[in-house]
C-alpha positions, 0 to 999 in steps of 0.5 A, a space after each residue: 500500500 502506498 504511503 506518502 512519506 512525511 514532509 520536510 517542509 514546516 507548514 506555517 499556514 492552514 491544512 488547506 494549503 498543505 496541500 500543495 506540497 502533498 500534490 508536489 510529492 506526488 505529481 508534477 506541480 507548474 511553479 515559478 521559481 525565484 533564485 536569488 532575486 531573479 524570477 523564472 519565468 520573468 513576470 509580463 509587465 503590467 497592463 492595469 495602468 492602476 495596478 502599476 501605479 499601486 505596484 501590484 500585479 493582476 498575475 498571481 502565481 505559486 513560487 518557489 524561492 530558493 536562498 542560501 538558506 532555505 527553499 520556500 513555498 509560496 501560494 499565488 496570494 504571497 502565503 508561506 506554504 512551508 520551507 526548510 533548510 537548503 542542507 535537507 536537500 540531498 540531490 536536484 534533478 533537472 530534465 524537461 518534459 513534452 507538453 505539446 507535440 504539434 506540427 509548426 509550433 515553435 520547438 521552444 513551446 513545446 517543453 517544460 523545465 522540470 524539476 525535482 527536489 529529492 530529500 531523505 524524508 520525501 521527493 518534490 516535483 516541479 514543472 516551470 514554462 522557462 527553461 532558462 530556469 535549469 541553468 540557473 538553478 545548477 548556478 545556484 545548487 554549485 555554489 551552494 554544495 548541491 548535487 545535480 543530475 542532468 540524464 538528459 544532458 540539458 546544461 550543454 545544450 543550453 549554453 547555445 541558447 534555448 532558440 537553437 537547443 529547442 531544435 535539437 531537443 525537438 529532434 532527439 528527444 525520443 533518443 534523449 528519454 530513453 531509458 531514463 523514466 522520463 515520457 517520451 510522448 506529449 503529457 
């Protein structure tokens, strides 16, 4: 029987919101990620002149934040979900995902950043629309001690760019996945 195992986070809000991080134990959750300062994807300016001038945003979106310390949880209303300590984290898995498989579409719309966030006490499971974002966070996990997995060998590939890596991953992702548990078909 399966059991979810306990989390590492320390849940600071109300049960309801925990559920967020129960869902990113067990499936892959869309998150924004912001790693020292910088947010993935970066916010759309806003269009409400109102909602300018006040220096609010009418997008509101889940983030994971992640500091030198510690990683946090954020609900779109700008709630503390949970956090723990950046050494609970044992190992960070970067890899992409297929989301739309359509003839003319623009490769580089075609796959999702995913990440995974492996502890002793449980694993987290995030998906985010920039896949700028990976580089980043093996950035950000070197400098602070964490290992990475990359089974895709998506960190070469993105030193061009992602405008010419989204060709070629469009063209070997088949030959990419195989054998690494990652879906080889549109999710």
């Amino acid at each position: 029987m399966f059991k979810p195992m306990a989390s590492v986070f320390t849940n600071h809000q109300i049960a309801g919101h925990y559920r967020a991080i129960e869902r990113a134990q067990k499936c892959v959750v869309p998150f924004h990620f912001e790693i020292q300062g910088q947010e993935y994807p970066k916010p759309k300016p806003e269009r409400n002149w109102l909602r300018r001038l006040s220096g609010t945003s009418s997008e509101k979106y889940a983030m994971v934040e992640l500091t030198p310390t510690k990683v946090v949880l954020w609900s779109p209303e700008g709630r503390n979900l949970g956090e723990m300590p950046l050494s609970a984290v044992r190992r960070i898995q970067i890899g992409a995902i297929r989301c739309h498989v359509t003839e003319g579409l623009d490769p580089r719309h075609a796959f999702r950043a995913t990440i995974f966030v492996l502890t002793d006490s449980g694993n987290y499971y995030f998906a985010n629309s920039d896949m700028e974002v990976l580089p980043a966070i093996c950035k950000f996990a070197h400098e602070h001690q964490v290992p990475v997995e990359d089974p895709l060998r998506l960190i070469p590939l993105l030193k061009v760019g992602w405008r010419v890596a989204a060709v070629t991953l469009h063209e070997t992702y088949a030959q990419l996945v195989a054998h690494t548990g990652y879906p080889a078909d549109k999710v």
